[in-house]
C-alpha positions in Angstrom: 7.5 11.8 23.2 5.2 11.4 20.4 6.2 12.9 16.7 3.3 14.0 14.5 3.0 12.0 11.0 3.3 13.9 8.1 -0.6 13.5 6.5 0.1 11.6 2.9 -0.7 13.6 -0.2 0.9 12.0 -2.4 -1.7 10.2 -5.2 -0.9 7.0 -6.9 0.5 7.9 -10.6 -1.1 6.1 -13.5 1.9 4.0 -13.7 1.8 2.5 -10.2 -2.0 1.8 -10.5 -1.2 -0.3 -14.1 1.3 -2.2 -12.1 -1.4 -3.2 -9.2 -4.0 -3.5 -12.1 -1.5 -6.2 -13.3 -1.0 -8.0 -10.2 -4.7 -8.0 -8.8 -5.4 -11.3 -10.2 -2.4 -12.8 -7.7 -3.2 -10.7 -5.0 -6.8 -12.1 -5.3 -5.4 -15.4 -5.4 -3.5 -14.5 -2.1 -6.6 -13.6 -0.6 -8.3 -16.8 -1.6 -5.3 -18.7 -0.1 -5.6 -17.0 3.5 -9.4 -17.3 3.2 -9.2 -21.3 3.2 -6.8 -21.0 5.4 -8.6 -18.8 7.6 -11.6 -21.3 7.4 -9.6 -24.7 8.2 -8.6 -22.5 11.7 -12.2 -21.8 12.5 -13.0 -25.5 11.7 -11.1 -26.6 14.5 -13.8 -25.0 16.8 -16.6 -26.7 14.8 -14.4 -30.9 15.2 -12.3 -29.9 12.5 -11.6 -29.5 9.1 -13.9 -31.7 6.5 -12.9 -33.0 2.9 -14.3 -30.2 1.3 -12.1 -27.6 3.2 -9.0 -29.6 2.7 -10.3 -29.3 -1.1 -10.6 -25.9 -0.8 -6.9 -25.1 0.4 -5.3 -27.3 -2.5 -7.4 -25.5 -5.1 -7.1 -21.7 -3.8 -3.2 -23.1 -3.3 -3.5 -24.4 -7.5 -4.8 -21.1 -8.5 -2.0 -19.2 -7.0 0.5 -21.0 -8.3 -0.8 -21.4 -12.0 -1.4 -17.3 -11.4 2.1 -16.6 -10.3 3.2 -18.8 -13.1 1.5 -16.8 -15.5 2.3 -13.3 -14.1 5.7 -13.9 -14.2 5.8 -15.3 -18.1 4.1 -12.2 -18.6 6.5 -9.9 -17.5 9.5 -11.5 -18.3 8.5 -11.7 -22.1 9.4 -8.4 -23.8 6.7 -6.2 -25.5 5.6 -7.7 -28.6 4.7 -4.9 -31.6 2.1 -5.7 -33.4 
């Protein structure tokens, strides 16, 4: 027995799209992560992973650690009036 979904209407409020505007740069860092990660799998195919992709991983791994870092001074800081 299948139920039918209920079609989504709802629309993102401004509030929810300034919080995603304000963690893009560590979901892009994510993505850079599983797309060296992504690449050392396929390198297996192709007598494995060089240098370079190894390199790749620890850097796209650096950025989203230094990004998370940052992301999370920034919101634990309170709102400074200028």
């Amino acid at each position: 027995m299948r139920t039918r979904l209920a079609p989504v209407t709802a629309v993102p409020t401004a509030a929810e799209l300034a919080a995603i505007d304000v963690e893009w740069p560590l979901i892009a860092a994510e993505l850079d992560v599983l797309d060296a990660e992504i690449a050392l799998i396929y390198a297996d195919d192709h007598g494995g992973p060089t240098a370079l992709d190894w390199r790749r991983l620890r850097r796209a791994e650096s950025r989203l650690t230094r990004t998370a870092a940052d992301l999370a001074t920034r919101t634990s800081e309170p709102d400074r009036v200028a």
